[in-house]
N, C-alpha and C positions, 0 to 999 in steps of 0.2 A: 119483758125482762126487767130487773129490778136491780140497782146496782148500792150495796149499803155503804160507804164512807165513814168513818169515825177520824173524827181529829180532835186529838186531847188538846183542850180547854189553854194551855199555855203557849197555842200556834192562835189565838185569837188575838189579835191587839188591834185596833181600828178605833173609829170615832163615829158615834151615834150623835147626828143633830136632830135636833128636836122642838117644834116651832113653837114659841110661846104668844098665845092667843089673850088677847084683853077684851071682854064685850060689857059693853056696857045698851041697856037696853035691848031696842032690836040691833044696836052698832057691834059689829067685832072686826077689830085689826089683829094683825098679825105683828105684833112687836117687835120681832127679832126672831134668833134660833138659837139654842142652847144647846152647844156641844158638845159631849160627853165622851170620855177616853174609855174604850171598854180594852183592859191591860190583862190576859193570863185569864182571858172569857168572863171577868168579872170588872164592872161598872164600878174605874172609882170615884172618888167621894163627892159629891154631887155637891156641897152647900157653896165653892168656893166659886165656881160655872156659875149656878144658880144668881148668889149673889150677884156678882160680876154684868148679869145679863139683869139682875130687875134695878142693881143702880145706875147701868147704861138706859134702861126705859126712863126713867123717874130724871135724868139729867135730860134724856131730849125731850119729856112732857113741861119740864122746868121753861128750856130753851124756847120752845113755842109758845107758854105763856109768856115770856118776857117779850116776845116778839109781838105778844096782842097788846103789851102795854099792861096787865095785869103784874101781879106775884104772887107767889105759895107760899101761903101763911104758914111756917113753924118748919120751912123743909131746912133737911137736915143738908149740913156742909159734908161737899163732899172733898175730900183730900186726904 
């Protein structure tokens, strides 16, 4: 027995995370996760998320280089 369900697209609102992977070589970390608001069954605008999560990456790969005592040549201020 087969039971069909339809629910229009504007009973959908929830949040899609999504994990963002960095490998370098054979290495891969798992960065963070990016969350995304899916509003009225459509995924909105992703650059703001996006952002948000590769300049949260890029400040703690900063934070660990200063903690080796190094620095990142030419990285950008963030504020």
């Amino acid at each position: 027995m087969a039971i069909r369900v339809e629910v229009p697209l504007s009973a959908i609102n929830t949040e899609v995370g999504l994990p963002i992977t960095i490998g370098l070589g054979d290495e891969t970390i798992t960065a963070g996760t990016l969350y995304l608001d899916v509003r009225n069954g459509q995924i909105e605008d992703v650059r703001k998320p996006f952002a948000d999560a590769l300049r949260e990456i890029a400040d703690a790969m900063e934070q660990s280089t200063r903690a080796d005592g190094g620095e990142v040549p030419d990285a950008a201020a963030h504020g």
